[in-house]
C-alpha positions as CSV (number, residue, x, y, z in Angstrom):
1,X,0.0,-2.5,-23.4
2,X,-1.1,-0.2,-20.5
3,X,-2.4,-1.8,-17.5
4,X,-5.5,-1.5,-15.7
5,X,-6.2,0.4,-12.7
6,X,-8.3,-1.3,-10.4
7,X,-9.8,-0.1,-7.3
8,X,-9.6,-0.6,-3.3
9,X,-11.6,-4.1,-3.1
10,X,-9.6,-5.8,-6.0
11,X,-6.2,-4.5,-4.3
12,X,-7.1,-5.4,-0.6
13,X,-8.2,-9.2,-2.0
14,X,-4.7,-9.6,-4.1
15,X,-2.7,-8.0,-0.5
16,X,-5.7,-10.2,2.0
17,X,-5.7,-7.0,3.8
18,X,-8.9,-4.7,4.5
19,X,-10.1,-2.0,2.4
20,X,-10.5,0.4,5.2
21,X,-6.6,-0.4,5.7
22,X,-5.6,0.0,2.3
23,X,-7.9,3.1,2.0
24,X,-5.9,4.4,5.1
25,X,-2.8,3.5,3.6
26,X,-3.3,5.6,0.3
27,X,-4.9,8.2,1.9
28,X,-1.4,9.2,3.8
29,X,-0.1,8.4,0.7
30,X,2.0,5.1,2.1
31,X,1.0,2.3,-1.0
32,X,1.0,3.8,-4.9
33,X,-1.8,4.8,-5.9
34,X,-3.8,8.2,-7.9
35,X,-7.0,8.8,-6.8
36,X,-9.5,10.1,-9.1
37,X,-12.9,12.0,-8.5
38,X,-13.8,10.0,-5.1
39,X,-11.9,6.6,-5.9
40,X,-8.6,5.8,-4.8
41,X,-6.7,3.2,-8.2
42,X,-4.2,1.2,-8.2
43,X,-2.2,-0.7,-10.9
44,X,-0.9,-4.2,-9.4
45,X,2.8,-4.4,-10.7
46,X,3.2,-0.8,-8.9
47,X,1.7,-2.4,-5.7
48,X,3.3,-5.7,-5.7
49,X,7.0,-3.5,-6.5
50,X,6.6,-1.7,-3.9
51,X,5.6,-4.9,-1.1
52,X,8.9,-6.4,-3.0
53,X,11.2,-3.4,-2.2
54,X,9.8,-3.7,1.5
55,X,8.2,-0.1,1.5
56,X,5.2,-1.8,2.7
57,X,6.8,-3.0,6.2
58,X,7.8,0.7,6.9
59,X,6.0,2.8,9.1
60,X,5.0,6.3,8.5
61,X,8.0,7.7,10.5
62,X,10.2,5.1,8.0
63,X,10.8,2.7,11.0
64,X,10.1,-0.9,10.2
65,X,6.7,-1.5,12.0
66,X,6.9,-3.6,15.0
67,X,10.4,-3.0,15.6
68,X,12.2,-1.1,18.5
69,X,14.8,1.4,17.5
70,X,17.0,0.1,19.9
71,X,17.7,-3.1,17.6
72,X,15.6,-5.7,20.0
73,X,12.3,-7.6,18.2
């Protein structure tokens, strides 16, 4: 069975994140997801994967966010 998509409400309430972050995150293309016309989709397993895989903790230059490079929290 295919899954649904859903959009960037029902994905931002199953993350607890904002929509305006989630929108910011698929817009640079950092969290899976296809956007068609004017709406950004997403499909759960392929969003909950990639949190598992800890893709979601990097940042855009593939640093974990928060971190100094130096090895010191």
């Amino acid at each position: 069975m295919n899954e649904s998509w859903i959009g960037i409400e029902e994905i931002a309430s199953h993350l607890d994140m904002k929509p305006s972050t989630v929108r910011t995150w698929a817009k640079s293309g950092k969290i899976p997801s296809k956007k068609i016309g004017r709406h950004w989709k997403f499909r759960v397993s392929e969003v909950d994967a990639w949190v598992e895989c800890g893709k979601s903790a990097m940042g855009n230059d593939g640093l974990l966010e928060g971190k100094l490079t130096n090895g010191r929290d």
